[in-house]
Backbone atoms as SQL, in Angstrom:
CREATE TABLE atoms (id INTEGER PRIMARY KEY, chain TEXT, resi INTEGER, resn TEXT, atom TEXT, x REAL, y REAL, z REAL);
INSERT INTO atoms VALUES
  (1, 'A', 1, 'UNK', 'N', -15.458, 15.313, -3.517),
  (2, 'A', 1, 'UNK', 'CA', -14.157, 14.748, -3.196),
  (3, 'A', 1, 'UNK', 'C', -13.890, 14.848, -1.702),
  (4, 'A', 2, 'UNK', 'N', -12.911, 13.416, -1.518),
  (5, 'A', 2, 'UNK', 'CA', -12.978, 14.192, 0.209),
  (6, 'A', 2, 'UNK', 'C', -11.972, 14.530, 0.784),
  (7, 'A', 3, 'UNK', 'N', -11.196, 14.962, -0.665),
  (8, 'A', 3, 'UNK', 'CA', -10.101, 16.625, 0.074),
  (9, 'A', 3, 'UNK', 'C', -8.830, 15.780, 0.608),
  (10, 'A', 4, 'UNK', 'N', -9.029, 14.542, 0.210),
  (11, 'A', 4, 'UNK', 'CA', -7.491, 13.310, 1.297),
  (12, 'A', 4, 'UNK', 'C', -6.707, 12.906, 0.052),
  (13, 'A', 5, 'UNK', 'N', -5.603, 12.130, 0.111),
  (14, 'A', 5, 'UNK', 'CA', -4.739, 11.677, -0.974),
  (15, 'A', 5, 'UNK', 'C', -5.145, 10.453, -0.637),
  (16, 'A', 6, 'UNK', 'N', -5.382, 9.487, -1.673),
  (17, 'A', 6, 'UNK', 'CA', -5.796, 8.259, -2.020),
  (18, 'A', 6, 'UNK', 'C', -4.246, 8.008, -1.642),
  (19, 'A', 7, 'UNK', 'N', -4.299, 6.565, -0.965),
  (20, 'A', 7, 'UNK', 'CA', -2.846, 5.349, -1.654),
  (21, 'A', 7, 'UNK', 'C', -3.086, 4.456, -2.182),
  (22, 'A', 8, 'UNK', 'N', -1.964, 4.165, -3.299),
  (23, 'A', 8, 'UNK', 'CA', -2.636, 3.021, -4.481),
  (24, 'A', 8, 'UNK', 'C', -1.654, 2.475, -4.683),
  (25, 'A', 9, 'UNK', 'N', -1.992, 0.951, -4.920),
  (26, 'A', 9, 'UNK', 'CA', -0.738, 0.492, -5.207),
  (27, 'A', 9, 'UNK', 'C', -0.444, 0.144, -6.682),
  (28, 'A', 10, 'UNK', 'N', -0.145, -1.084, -7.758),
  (29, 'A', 10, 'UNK', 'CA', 0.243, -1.195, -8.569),
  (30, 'A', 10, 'UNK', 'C', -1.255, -1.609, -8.825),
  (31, 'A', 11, 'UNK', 'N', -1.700, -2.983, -8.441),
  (32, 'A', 11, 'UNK', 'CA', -3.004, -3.459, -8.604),
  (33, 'A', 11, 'UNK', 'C', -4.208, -2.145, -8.520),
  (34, 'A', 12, 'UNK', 'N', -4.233, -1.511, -7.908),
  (35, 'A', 12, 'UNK', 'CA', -5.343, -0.004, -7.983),
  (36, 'A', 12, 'UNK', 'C', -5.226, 1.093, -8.721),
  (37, 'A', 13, 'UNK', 'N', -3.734, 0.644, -10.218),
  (38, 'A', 13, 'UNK', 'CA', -3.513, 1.788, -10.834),
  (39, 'A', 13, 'UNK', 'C', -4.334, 2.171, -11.963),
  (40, 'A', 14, 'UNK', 'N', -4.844, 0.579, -12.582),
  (41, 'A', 14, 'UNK', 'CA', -5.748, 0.549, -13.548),
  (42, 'A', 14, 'UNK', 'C', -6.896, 1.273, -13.492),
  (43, 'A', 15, 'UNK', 'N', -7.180, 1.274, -11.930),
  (44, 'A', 15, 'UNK', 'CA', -9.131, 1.416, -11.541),
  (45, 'A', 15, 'UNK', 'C', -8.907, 2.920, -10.658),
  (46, 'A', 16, 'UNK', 'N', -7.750, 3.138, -10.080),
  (47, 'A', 16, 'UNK', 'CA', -7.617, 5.123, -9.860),
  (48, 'A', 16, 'UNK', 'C', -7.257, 5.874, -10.641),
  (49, 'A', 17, 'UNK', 'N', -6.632, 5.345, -11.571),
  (50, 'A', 17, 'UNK', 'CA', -6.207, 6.632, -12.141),
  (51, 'A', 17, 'UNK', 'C', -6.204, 6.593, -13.772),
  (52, 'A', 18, 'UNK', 'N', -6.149, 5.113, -14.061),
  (53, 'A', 18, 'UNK', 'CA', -6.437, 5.283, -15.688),
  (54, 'A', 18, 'UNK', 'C', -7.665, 4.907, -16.390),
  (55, 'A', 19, 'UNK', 'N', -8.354, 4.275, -15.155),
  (56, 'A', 19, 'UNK', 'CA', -10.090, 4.176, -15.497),
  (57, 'A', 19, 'UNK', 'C', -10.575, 5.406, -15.300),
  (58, 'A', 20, 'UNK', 'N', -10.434, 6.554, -14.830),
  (59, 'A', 20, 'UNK', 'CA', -11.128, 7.781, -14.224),
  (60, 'A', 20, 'UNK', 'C', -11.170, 8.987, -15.412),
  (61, 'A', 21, 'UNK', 'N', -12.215, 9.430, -15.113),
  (62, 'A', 21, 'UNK', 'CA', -12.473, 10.473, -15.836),
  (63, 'A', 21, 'UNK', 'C', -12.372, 11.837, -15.371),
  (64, 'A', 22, 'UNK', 'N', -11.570, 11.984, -14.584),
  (65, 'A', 22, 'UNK', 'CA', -11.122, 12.910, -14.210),
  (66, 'A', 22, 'UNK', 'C', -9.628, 13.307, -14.078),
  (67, 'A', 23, 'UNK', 'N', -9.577, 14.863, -13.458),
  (68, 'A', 23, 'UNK', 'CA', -7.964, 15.223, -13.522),
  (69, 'A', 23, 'UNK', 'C', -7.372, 14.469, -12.396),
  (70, 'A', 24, 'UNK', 'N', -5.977, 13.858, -12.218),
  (71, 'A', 24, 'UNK', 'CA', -5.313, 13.283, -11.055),
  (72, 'A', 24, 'UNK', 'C', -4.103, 13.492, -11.234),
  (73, 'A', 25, 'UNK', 'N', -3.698, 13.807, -9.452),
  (74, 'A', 25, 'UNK', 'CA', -1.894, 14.237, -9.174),
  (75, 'A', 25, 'UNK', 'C', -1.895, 13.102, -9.005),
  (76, 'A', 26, 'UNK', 'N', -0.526, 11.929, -9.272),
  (77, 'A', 26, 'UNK', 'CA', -0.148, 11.027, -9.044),
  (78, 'A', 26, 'UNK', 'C', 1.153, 11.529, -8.433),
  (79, 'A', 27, 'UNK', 'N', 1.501, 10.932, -7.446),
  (80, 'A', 27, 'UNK', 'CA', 2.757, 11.546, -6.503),
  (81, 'A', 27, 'UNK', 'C', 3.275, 10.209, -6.178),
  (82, 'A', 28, 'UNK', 'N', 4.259, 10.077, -6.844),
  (83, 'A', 28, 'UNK', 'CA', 5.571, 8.777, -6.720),
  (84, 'A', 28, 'UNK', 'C', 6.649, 9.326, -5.800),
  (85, 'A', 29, 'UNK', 'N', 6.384, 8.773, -4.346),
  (86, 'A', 29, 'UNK', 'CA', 7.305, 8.565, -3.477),
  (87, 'A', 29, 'UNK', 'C', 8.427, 7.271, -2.858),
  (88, 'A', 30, 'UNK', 'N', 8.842, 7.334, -2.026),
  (89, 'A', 30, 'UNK', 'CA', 9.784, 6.718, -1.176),
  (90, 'A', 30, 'UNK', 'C', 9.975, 6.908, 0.381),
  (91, 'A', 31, 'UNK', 'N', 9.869, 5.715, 1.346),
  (92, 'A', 31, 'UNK', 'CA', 10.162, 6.007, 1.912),
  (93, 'A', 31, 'UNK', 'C', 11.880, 6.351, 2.735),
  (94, 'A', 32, 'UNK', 'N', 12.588, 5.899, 2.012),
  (95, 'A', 32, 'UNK', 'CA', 14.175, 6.180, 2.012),
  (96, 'A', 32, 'UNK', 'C', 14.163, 7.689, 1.774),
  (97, 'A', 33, 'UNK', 'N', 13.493, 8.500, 0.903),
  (98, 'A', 33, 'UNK', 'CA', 13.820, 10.079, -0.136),
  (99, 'A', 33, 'UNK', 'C', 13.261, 10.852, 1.357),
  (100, 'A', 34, 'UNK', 'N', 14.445, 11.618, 1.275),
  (101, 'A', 34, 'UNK', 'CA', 14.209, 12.705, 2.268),
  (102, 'A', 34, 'UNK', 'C', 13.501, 13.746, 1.561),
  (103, 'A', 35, 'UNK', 'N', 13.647, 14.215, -0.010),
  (104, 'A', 35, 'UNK', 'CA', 12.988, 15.142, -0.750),
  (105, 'A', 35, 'UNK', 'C', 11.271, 14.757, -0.581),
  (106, 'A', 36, 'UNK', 'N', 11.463, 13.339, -0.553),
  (107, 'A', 36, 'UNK', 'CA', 9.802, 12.983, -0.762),
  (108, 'A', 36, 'UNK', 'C', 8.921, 13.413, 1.109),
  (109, 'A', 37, 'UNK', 'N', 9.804, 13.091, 1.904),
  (110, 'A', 37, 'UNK', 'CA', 9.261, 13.708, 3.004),
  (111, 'A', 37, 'UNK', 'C', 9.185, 15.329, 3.245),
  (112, 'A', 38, 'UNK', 'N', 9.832, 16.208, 2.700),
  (113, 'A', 38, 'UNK', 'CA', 9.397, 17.362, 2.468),
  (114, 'A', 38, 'UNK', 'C', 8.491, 17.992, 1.762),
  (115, 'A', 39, 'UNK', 'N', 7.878, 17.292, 0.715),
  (116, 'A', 39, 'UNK', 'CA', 6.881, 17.379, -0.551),
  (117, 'A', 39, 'UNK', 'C', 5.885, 16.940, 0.228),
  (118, 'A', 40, 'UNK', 'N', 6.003, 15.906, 0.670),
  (119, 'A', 40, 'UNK', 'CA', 4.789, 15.191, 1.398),
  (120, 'A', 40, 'UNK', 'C', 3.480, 16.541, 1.955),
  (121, 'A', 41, 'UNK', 'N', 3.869, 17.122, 3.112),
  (122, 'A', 41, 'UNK', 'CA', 3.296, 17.736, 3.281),
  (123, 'A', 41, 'UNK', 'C', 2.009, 19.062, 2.359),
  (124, 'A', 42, 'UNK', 'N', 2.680, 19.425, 1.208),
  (125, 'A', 42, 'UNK', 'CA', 2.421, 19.922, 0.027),
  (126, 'A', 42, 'UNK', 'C', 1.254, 19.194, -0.725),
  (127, 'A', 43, 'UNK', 'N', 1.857, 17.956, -0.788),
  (128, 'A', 43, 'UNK', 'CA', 0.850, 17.312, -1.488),
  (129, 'A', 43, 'UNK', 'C', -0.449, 16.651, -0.858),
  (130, 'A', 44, 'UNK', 'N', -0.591, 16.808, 0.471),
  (131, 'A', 44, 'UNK', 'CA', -1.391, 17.027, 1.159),
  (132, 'A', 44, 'UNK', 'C', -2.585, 18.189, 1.047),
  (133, 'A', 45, 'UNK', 'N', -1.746, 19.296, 1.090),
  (134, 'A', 45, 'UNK', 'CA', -2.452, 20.540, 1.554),
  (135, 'A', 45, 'UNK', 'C', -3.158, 20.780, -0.069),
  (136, 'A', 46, 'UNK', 'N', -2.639, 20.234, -1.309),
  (137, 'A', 46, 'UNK', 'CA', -3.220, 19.932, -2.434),
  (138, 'A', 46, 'UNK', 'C', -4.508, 19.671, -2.688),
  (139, 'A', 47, 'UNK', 'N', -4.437, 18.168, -1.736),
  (140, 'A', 47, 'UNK', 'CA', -5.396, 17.342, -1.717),
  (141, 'A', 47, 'UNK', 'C', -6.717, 18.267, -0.849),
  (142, 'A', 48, 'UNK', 'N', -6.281, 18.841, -0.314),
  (143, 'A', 48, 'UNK', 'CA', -7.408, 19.498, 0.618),
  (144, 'A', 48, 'UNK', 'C', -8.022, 20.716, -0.486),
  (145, 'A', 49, 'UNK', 'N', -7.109, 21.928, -0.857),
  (146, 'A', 49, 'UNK', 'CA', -7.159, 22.647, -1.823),
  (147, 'A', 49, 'UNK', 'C', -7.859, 22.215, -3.432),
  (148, 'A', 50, 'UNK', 'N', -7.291, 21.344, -3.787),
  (149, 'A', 50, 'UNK', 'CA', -7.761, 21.263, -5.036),
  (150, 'A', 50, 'UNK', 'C', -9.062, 19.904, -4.890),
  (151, 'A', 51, 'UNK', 'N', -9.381, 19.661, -3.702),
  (152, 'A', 51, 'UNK', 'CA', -10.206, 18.336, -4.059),
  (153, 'A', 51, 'UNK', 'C', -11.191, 17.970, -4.364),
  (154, 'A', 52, 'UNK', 'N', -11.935, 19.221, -4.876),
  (155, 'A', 52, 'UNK', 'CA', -13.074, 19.613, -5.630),
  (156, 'A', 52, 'UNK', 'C', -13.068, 19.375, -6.956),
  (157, 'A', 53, 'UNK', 'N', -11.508, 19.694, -7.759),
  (158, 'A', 53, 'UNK', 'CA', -11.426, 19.776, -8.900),
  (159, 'A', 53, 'UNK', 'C', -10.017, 18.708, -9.421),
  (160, 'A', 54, 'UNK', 'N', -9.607, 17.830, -7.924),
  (161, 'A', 54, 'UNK', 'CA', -9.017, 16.805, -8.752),
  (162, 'A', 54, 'UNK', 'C', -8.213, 15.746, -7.739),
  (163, 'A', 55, 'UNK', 'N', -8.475, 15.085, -8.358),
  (164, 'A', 55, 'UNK', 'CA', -8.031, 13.838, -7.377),
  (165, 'A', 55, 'UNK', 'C', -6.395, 13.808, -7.161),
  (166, 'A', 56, 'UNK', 'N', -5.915, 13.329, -5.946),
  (167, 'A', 56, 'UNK', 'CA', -4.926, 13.291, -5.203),
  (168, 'A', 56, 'UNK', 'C', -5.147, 11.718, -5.076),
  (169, 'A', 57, 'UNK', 'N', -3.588, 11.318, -5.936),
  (170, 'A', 57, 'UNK', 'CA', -2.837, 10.110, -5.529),
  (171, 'A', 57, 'UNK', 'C', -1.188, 9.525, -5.130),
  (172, 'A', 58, 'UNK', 'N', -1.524, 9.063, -4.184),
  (173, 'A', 58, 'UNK', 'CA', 0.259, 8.903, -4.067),
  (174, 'A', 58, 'UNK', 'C', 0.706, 7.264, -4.172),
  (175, 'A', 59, 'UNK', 'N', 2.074, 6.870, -4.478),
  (176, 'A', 59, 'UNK', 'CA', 1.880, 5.313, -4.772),
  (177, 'A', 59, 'UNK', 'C', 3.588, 5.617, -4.653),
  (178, 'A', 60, 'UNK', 'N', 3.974, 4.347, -3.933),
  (179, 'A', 60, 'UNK', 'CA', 5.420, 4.308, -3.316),
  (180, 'A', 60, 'UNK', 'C', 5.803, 3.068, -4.396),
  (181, 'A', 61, 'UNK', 'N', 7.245, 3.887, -4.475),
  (182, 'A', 61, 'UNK', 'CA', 7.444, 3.503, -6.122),
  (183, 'A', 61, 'UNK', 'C', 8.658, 1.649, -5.641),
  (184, 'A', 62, 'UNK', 'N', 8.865, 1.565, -4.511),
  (185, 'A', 62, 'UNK', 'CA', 9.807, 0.372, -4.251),
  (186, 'A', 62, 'UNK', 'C', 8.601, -0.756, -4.743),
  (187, 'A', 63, 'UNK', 'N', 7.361, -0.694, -4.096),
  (188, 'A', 63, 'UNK', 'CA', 6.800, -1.648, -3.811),
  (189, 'A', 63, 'UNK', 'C', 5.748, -1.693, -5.418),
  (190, 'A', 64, 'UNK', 'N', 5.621, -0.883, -5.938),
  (191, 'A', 64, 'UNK', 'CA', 5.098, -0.861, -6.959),
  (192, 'A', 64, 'UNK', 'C', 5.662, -0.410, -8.157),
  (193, 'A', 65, 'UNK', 'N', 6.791, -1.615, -9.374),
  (194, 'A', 65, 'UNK', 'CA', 7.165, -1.371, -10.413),
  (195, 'A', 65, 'UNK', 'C', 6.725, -1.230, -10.905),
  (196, 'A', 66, 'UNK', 'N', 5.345, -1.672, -11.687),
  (197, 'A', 66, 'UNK', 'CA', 4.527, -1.629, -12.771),
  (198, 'A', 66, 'UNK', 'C', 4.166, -0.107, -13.178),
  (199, 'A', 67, 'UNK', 'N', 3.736, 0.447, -12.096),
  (200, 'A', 67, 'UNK', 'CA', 2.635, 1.654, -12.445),
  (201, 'A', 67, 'UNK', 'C', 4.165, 3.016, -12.831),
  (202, 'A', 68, 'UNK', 'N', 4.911, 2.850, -11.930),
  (203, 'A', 68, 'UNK', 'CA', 6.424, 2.853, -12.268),
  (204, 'A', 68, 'UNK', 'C', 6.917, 3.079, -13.520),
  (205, 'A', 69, 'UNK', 'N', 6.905, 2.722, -14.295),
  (206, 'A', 69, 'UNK', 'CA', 7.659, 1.825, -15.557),
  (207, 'A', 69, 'UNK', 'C', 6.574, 2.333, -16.376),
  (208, 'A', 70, 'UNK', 'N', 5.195, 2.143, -16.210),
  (209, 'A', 70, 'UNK', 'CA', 4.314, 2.886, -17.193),
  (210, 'A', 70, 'UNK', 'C', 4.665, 4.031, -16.817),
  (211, 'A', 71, 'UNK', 'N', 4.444, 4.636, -15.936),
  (212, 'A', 71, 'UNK', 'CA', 4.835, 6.309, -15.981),
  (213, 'A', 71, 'UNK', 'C', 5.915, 7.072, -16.503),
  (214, 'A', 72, 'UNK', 'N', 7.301, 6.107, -16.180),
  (215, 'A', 72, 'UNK', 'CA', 8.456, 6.295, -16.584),
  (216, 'A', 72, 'UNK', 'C', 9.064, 7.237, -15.726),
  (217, 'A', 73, 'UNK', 'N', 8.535, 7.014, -14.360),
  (218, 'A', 73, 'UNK', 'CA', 9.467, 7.550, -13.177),
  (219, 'A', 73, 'UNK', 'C', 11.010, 7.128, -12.928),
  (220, 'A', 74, 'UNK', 'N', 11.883, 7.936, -13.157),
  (221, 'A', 74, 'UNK', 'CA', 12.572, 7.703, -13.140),
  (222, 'A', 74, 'UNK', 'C', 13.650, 8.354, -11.288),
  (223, 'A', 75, 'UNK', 'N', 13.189, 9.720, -11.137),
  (224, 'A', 75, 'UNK', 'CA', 13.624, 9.855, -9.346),
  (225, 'A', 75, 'UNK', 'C', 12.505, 10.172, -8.584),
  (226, 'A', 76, 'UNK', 'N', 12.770, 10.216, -7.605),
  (227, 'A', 76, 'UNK', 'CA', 11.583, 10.724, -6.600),
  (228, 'A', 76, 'UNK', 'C', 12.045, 11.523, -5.485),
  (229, 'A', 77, 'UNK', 'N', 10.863, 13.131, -5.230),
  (230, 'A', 77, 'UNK', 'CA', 9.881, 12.393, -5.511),
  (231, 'A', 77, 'UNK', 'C', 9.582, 13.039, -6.839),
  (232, 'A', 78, 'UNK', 'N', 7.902, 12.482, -7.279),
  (233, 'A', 78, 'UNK', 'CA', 7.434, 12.775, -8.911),
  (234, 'A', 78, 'UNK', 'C', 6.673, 12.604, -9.096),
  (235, 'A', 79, 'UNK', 'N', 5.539, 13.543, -9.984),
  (236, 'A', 79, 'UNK', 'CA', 4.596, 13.937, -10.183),
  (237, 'A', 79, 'UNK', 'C', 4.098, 13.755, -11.692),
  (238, 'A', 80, 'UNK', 'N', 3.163, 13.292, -11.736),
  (239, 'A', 80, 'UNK', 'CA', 2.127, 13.106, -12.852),
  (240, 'A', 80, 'UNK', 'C', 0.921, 13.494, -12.942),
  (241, 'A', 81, 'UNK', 'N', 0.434, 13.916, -13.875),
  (242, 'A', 81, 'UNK', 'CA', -1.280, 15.231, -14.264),
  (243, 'A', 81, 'UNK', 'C', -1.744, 14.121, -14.840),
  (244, 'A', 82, 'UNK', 'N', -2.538, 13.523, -14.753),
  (245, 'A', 82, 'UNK', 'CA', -3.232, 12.971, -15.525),
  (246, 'A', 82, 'UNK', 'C', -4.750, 13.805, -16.138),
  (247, 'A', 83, 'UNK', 'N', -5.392, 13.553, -17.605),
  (248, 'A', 83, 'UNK', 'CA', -6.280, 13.677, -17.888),
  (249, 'A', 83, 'UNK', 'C', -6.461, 13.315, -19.440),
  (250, 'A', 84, 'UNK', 'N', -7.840, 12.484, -19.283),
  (251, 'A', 84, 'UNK', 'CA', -8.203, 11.330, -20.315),
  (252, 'A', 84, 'UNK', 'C', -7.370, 10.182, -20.450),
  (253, 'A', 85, 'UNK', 'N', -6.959, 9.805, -19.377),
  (254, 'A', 85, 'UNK', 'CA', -6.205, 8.608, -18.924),
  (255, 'A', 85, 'UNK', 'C', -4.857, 9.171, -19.789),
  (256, 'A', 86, 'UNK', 'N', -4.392, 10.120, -19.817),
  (257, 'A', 86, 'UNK', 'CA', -3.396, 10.336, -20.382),
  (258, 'A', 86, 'UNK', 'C', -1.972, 11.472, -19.412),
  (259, 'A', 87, 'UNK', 'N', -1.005, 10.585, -19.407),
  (260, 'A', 87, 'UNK', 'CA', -0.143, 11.684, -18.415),
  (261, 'A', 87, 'UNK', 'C', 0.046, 13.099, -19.604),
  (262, 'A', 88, 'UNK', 'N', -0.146, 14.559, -18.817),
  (263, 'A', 88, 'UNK', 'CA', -0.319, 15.572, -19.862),
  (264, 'A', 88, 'UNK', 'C', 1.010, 16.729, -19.227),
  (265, 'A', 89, 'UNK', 'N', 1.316, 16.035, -17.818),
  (266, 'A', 89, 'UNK', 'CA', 2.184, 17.398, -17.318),
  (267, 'A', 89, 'UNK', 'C', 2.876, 16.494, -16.446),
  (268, 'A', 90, 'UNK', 'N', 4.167, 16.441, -16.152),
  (269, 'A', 90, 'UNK', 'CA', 5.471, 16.046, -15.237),
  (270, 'A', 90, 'UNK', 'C', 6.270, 16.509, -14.526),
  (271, 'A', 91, 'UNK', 'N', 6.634, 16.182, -13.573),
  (272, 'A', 91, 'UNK', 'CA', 8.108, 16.905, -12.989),
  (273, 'A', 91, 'UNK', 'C', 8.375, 15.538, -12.071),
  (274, 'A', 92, 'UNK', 'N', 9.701, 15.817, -11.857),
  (275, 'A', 92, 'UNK', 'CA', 10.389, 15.146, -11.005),
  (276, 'A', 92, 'UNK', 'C', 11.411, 15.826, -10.682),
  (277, 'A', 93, 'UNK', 'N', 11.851, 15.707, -8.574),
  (278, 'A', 93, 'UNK', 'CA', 12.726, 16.155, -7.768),
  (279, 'A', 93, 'UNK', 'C', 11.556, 17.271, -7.093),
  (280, 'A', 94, 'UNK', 'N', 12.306, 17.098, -5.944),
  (281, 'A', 94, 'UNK', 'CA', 11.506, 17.798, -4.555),
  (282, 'A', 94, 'UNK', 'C', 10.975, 19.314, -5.574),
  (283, 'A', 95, 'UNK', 'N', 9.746, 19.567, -4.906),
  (284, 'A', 95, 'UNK', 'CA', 9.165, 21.033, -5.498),
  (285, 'A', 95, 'UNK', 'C', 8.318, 22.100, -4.154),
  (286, 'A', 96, 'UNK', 'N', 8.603, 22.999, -4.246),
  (287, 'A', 96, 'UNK', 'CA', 8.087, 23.507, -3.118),
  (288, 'A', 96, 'UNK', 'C', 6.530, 24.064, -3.229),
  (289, 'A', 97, 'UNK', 'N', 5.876, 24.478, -2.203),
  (290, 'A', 97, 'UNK', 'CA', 4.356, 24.420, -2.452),
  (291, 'A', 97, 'UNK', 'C', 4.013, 25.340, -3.158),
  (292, 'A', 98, 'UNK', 'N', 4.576, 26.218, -3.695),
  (293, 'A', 98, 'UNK', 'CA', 4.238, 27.362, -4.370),
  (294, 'A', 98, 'UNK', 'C', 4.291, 27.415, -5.946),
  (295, 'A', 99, 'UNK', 'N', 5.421, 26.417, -6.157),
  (296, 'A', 99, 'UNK', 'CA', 5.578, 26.171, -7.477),
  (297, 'A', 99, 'UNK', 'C', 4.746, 24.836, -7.612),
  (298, 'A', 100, 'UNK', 'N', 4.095, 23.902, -6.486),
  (299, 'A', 100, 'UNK', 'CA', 3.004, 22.842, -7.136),
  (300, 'A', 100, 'UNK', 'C', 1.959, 23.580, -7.467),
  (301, 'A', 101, 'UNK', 'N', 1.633, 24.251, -6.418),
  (302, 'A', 101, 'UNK', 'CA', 0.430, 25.262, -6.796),
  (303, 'A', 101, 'UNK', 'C', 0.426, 25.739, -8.053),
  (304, 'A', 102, 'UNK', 'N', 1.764, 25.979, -8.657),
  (305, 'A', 102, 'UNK', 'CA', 1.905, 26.724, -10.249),
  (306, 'A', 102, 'UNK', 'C', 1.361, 25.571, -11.003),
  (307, 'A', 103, 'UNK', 'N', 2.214, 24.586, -11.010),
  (308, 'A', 103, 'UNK', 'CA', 2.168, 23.172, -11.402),
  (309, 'A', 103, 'UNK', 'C', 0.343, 22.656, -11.722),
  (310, 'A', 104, 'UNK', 'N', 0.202, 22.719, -10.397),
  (311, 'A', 104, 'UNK', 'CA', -1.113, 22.206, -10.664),
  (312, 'A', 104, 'UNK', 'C', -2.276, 23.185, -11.507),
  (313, 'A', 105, 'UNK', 'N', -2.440, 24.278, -10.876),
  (314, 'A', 105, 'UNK', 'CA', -3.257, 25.129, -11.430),
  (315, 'A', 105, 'UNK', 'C', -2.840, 25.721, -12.925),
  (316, 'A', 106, 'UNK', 'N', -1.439, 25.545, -13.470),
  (317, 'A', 106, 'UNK', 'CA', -1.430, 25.425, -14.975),
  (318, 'A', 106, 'UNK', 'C', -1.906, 24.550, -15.714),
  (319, 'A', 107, 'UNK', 'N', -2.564, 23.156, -15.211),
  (320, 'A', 107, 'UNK', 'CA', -3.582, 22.166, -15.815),
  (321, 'A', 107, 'UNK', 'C', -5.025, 22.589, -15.556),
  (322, 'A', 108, 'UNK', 'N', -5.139, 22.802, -14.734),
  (323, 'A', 108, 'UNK', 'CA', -6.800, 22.914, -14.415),
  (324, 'A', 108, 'UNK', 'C', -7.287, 23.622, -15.007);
């Protein structure tokens, strides 16, 4: 893995994250959400941390309804686990790095 957060849009949701056979953070932002610019960073240092054992994606939720609406995001920012093309773990609203770290490493 190379440790970076993918960006995907609606058209790349099929082929990153629900074609894959692997674990993936999906991170539904905004650029308006001030919460999502504080997370940002986090979900970065994720991507570096966990990117051995799981893919890092982020997808800005104005420009992309579809993937949206399947997820059933409703604020941002917000987080989705994927594994076996299946969302298995959620949250939504700003989270700080200590509790993603919980977050994440309670799936893995």
């Amino acid at each position: 893995m190379s440790g970076s957060v993918l960006e995907i849009t609606d058209s790349q949701f099929e082929q990153e994250v629900l074609s894959v056979n692997q674990d993936i953070l999906v991170y539904f932002w905004a650029s308006w959400c001030g919460p999502c610019r504080l997370v940002s960073p986090s979900i970065n240092w994720a991507a570096q941390e966990y990117g051995d054992r799981l893919k890092v994606v982020k997808l800005e939720v104005d420009p992309n309804p579809e993937a949206v609406a399947q997820c059933q995001v409703e604020g941002v920012p917000a987080l989705r686990f994927f594994r076996d093309h299946t969302v298995i773990a959620s949250h939504e609203g700003a989270i700080t790095k200590q509790a993603l770290k919980d977050f994440i490493e309670s799936q893995l």
